[in-house]
N, C-alpha and C positions, 0 to 999 in steps of 0.2 A: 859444591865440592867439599864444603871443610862438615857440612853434615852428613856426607856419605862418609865419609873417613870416623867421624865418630859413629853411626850406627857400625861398621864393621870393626871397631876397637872393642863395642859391646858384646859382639856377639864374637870377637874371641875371647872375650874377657867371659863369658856367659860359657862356652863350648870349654873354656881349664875350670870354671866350676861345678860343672856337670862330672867332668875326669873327676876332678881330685873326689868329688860326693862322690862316684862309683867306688872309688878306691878307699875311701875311709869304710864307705858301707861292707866291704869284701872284706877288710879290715874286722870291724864289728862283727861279723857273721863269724869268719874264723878263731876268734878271741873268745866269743859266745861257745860255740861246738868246744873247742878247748876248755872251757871252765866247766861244761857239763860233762866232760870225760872227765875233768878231776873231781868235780864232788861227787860222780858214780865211783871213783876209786875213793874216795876218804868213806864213802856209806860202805863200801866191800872190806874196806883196812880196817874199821872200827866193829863190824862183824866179825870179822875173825878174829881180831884181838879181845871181843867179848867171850866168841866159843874159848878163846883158848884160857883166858881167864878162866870161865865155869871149867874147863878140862881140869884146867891145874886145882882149884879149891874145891871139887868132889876124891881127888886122886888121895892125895896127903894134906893135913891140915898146916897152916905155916908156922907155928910158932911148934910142931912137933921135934924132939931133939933128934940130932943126927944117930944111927948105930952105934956109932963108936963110943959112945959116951955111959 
């Protein structure tokens, strides 16, 4: 009796670490997908802020004075 009661403590003890592994891994995987959409957005943000950089330093030079002066 008292070893049928521990094989079945095991294997619910074994059936919540099986859960909880699925859910840290779904965990993981969403965390992952998520950080690969933001460094595809910082590689996009850091493009553009480079074109607009060359926009701006072929347009007008920066240290040129203003009109009015």
């Amino acid at each position: 009796m008292v070893n049928e009661e521990r094989i079945m403590d095991i294997e619910v003890r074994l059936a919540r670490q099986e859960d909880l592994i699925d859910t840290l891994n779904q965990t993981v995987f969403r965390q992952q997908k998520k950080i690969d959409e933001l460094e595809a957005l910082c590689t996009a943000l850091a493009r553009r802020i480079k074109e607009v950089a060359d926009n701006l330093s072929e347009e007008a030079p920066l240290d040129e004075r203003p009109p009015h002066y």
